[in-house]
C-alpha positions as CSV (number, residue, x, y, z in Angstrom):
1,X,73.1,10.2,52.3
2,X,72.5,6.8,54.3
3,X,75.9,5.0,55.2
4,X,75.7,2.3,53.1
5,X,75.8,4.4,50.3
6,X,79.1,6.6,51.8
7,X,80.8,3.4,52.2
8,X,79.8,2.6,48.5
9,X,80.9,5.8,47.8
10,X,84.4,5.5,49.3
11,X,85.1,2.0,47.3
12,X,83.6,3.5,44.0
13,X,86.3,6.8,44.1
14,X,89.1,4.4,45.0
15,X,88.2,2.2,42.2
16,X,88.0,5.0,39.9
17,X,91.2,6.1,40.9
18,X,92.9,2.8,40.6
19,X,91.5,2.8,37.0
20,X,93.0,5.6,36.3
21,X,96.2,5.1,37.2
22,X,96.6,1.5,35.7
23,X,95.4,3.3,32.5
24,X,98.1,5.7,32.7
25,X,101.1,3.1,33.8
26,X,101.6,4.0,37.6
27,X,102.1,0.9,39.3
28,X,100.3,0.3,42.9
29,X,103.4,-0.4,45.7
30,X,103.0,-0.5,49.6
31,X,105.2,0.6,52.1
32,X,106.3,-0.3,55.8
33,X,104.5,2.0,58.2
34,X,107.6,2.3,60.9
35,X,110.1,4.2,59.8
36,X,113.1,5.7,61.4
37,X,112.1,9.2,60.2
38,X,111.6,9.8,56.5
39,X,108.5,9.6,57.0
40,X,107.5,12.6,58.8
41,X,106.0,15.0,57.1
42,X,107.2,19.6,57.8
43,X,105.9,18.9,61.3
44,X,107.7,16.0,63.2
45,X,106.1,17.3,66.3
46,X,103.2,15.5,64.8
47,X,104.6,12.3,64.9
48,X,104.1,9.3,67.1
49,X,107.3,8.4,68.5
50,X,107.9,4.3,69.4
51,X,110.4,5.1,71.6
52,X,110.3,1.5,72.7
53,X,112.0,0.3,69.6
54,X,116.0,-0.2,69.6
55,X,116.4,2.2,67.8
56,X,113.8,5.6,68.0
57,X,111.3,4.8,64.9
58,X,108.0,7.0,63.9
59,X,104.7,6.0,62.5
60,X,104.9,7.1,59.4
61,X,102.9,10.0,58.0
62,X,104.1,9.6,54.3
63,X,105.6,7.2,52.2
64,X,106.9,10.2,49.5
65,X,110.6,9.7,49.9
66,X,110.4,5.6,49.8
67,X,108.3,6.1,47.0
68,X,110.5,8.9,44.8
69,X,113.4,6.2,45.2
70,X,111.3,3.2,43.8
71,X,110.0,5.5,41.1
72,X,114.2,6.5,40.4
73,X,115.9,2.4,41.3
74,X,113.3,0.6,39.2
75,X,113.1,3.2,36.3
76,X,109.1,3.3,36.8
77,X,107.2,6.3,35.2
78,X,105.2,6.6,38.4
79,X,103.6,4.8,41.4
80,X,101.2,5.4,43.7
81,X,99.5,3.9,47.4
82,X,96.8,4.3,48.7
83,X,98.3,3.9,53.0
84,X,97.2,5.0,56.2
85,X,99.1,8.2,57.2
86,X,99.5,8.9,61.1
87,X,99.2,12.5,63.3
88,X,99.9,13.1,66.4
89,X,97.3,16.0,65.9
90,X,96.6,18.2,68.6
91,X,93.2,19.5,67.0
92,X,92.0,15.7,65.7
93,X,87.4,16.0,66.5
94,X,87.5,19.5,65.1
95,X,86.0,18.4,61.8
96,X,88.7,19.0,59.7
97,X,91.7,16.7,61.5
98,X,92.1,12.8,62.1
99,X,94.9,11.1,63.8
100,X,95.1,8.2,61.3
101,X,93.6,9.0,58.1
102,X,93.8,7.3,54.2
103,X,96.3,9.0,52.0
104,X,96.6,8.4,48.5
105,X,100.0,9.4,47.1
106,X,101.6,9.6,43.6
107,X,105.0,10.0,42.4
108,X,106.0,10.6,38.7
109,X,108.9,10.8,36.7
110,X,109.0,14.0,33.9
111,X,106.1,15.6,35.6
112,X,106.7,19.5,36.0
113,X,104.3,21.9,38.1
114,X,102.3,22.8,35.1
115,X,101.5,18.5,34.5
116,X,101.2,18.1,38.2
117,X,98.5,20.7,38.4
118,X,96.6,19.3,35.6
119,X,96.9,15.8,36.9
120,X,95.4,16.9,40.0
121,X,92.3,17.8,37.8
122,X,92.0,15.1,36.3
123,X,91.7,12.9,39.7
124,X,88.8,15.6,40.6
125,X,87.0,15.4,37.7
126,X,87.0,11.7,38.0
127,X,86.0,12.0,41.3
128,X,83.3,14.0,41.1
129,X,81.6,12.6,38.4
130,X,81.6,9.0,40.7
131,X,79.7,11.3,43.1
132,X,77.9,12.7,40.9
133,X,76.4,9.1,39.6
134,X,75.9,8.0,43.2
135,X,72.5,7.1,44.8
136,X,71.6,8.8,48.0
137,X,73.2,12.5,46.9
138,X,71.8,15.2,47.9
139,X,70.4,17.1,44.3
140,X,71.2,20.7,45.7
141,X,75.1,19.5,46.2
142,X,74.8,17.1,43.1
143,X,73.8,20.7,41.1
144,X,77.6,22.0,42.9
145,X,79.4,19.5,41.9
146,X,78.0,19.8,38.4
147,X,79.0,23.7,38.5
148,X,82.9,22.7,39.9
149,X,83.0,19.8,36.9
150,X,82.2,22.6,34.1
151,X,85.4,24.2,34.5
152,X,88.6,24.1,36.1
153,X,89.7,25.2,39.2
154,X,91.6,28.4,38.7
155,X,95.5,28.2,39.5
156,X,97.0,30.8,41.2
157,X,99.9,31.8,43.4
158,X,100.2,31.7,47.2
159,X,101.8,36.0,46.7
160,X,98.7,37.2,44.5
161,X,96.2,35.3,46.6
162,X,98.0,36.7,49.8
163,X,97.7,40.6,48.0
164,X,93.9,40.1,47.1
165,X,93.1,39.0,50.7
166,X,94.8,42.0,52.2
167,X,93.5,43.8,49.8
168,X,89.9,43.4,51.0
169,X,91.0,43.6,54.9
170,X,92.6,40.0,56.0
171,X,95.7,40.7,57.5
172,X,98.0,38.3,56.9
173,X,101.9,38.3,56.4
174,X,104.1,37.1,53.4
175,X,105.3,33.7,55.0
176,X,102.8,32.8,57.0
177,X,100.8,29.1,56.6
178,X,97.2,29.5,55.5
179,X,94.8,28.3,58.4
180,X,91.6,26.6,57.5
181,X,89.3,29.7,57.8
182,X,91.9,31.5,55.5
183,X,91.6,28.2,53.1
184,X,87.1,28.6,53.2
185,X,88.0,32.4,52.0
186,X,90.3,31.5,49.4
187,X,87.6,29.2,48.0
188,X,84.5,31.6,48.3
189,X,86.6,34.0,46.8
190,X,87.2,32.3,43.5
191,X,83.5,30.3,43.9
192,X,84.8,27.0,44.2
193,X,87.9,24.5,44.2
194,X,91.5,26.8,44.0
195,X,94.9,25.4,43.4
196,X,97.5,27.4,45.0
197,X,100.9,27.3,43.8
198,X,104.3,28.6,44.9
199,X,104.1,29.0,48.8
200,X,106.8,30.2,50.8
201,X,110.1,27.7,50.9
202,X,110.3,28.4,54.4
203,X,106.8,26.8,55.3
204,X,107.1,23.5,53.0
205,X,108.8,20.0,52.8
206,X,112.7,19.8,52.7
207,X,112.5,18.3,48.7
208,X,110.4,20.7,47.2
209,X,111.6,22.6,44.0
210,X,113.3,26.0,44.9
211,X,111.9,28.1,42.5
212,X,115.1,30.6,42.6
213,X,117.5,28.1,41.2
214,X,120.5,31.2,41.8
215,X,120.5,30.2,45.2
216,X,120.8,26.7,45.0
217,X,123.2,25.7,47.1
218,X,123.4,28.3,49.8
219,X,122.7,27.7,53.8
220,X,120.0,30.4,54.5
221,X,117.7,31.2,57.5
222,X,113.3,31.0,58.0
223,X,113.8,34.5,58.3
224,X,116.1,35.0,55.0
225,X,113.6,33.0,53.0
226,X,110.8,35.2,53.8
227,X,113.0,38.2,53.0
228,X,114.0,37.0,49.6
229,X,110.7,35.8,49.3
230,X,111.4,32.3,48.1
231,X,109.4,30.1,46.8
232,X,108.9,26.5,45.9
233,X,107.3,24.8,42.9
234,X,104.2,23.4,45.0
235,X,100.3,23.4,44.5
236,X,97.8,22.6,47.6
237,X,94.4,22.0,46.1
238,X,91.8,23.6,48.4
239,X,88.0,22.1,48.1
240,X,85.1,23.5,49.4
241,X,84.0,22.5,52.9
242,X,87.8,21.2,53.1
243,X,90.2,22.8,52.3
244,X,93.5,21.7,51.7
245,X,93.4,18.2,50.3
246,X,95.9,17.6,47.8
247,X,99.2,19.1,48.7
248,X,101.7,18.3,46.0
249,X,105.4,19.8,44.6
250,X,108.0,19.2,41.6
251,X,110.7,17.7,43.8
252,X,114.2,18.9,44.3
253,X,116.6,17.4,41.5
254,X,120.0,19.4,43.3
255,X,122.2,17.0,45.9
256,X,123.9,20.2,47.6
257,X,120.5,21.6,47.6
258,X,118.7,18.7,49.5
259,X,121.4,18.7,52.2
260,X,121.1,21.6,53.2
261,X,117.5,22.1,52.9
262,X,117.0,19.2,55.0
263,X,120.0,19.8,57.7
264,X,118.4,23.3,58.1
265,X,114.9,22.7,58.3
266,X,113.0,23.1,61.8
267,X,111.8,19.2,60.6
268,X,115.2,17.9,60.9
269,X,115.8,20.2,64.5
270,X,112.7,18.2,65.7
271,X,114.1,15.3,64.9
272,X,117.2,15.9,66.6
273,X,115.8,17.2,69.8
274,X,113.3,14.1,70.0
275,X,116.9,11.8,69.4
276,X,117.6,13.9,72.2
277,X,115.3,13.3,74.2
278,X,114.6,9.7,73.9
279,X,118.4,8.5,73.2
280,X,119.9,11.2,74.3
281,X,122.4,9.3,77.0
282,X,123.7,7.3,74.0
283,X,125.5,9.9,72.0
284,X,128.7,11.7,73.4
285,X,128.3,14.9,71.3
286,X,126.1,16.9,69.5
287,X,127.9,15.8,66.0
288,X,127.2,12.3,66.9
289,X,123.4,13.2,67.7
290,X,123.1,14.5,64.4
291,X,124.5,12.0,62.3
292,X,122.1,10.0,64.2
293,X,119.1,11.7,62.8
294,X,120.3,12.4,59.2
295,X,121.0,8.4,59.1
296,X,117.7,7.3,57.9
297,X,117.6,10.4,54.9
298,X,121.2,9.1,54.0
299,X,119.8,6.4,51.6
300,X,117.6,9.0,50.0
301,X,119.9,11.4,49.5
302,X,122.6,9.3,47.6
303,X,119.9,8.5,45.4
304,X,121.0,12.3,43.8
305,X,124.8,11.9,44.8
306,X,126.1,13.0,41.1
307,X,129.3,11.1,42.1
308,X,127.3,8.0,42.2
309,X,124.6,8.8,40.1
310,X,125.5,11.5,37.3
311,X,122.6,10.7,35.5
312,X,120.3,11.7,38.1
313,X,121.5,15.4,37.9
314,X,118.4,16.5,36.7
315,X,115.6,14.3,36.5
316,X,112.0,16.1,37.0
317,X,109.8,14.4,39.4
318,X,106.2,15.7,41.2
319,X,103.9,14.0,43.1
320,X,101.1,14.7,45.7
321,X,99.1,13.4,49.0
322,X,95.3,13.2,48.8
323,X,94.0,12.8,51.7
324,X,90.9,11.3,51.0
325,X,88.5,11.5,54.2
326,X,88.9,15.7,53.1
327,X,88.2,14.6,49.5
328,X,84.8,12.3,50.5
329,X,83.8,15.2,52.5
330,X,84.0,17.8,49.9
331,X,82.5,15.4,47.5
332,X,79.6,15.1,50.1
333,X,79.6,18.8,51.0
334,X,79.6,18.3,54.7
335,X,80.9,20.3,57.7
336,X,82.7,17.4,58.8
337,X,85.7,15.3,57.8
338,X,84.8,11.8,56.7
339,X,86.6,8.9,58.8
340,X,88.6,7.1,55.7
């Protein structure tokens, strides 16, 4: 496909998906991309640090958090951006990783797992068939796409996916991330797009939905996680030729819960070392360094403060990340990420 018709490609699946959600009442917001640290994303050693600032600020890699407390302040059914996200990415010109990259991300009220799987779809579909409808395709990927629009991706959990790969010789552990070669598998296994569901607590984002909720509140280890083998209410959508592109979760609705997720997540120990690092001289104890980190997840976190907010006790939320260079490039079929 020439590049004039990629970069008509590009606008026509943004437009498409700006349709969409105007149809269905999410409203378009924008976000500051400096942030003091809710914007990182389970890795913050992926960050860029501005350590230059007053105060130590990161480009952000995700606008999820200031985006669930628009969607929970303003009473909004949903919103969505489409920002620039930013990595610090060690393996960025392998063909599947970009240091700054387009990411298109939704947040919903009274949106479960099962809605946010089907919502995901929907977006696919609807990109597809913009492909589909484009000049300059090529027909023996057009024929693919045709194949992946004619029925939906299966859904399926991270545990039974894990048990079928070991099953025919991979060797890989309960807990463990899948890598992209583990991702291509996953797809020619099931012959096309998979969404995977219910990965390991341990490996995932401080607010995603603890499946167990008999355990809600209680401080636990990496290692205990894996042992109970907990789980969180999440789906990554993997495509063909690029694996993981959405990655989405029903958000954690508990206050108690999201402390202590997020206090003992190896995210927040990043974050703390890095205040160490940078700012370290200005703190006179280690309590002082981390109150110094939690500051900036303090205005999140009241959001679900039941003394201040009883009514927020239990109000479902999902959303998702697209990143859509990964989502082009599966739509193109090519062996390379497309620069978004």
């Amino acid at each position: 496909m020439e590049k004039k018709n990629v970069i008509e490609l590009k606008e026509n699946v943004v437009g498409a998906i700006r349709k969409e959600m105007k149809s269905s009442g999410a409203t378009e917001s924008y976000y500051n991309k400096i942030t003091g640290g809710t914007g990182a994303c389970e890795s913050v050693n992926t960050a860029f640090v501005l350590a230059d600032m007053p105060d130590i600020a990161f480009l952000s890699q995700t606008d999820q958090l200031q985006m669930e407390s628009e969607v929970l302040e303003h009473n909004l059914p949903a919103v969505w951006t489409l920002g620039r996200s930013y990595r610090r990415e060690p393996r960025a010109g392998d063909g599947r990783h970009l240091s700054e990259f387009a990411l298109m991300e939704y947040e919903a009220k009274d949106m479960n797992l099962e809605g946010l799987t089907k919502y995901q779809q929907k977006l696919l579909d609807i990109s597809m068939k913009v492909a589909i409808e484009s000049p300059g395709m090529d027909v023996e990927h057009k024929k693919r796409l045709k194949k992946y629009l004619s029925k939906p991706a299966p859904v399926i959990s991270y545990t039974d996916i894990l048990e079928k790969l070991n099953e025919g010789g991979v060797s890989i552990n309960w807990g463990d991330d899948f890598s992209s070669t583990i991702e291509e598998m996953v797809c020619l296994i099931y012959d096309g797009p998979v969404q995977v569901t219910h990965y390991p607590e341990s490996i995932k984002f401080f607010n995603m939905y603890r499946t167990d909720r008999e355990s809600l509140a209680q401080g636990i280890s990496i290692d205990q996680c894996n042992e109970h083998r907990w789980t969180v209410d999440c789906v990554d959508f993997l495509l063909p030729f690029a694996g993981e592109s959405f990655g989405a979760s029903r958000r954690e609705e508990d206050y108690k819960t999201l402390v202590t997720k997020l206090v003992e997540s190896t995210m927040f120990e990043q974050m703390v070392d890095i205040r160490k690092k940078y700012e370290g001289h200005k703190y006179n104890d280690e309590e002082s360094l981390h109150n110094a980190a939690l500051e900036p997840f303090k205005c999140y976190l009241e959001l679900f403060n039941p003394e201040k907010h009883p009514d927020r006790t239990s109000v479902t939320r999902s959303g998702f990340g697209l990143g859509m260079g990964r989502l082009v490039q599966f739509l193109l079929g090519r062996t390379e990420i497309v620069v978004f």
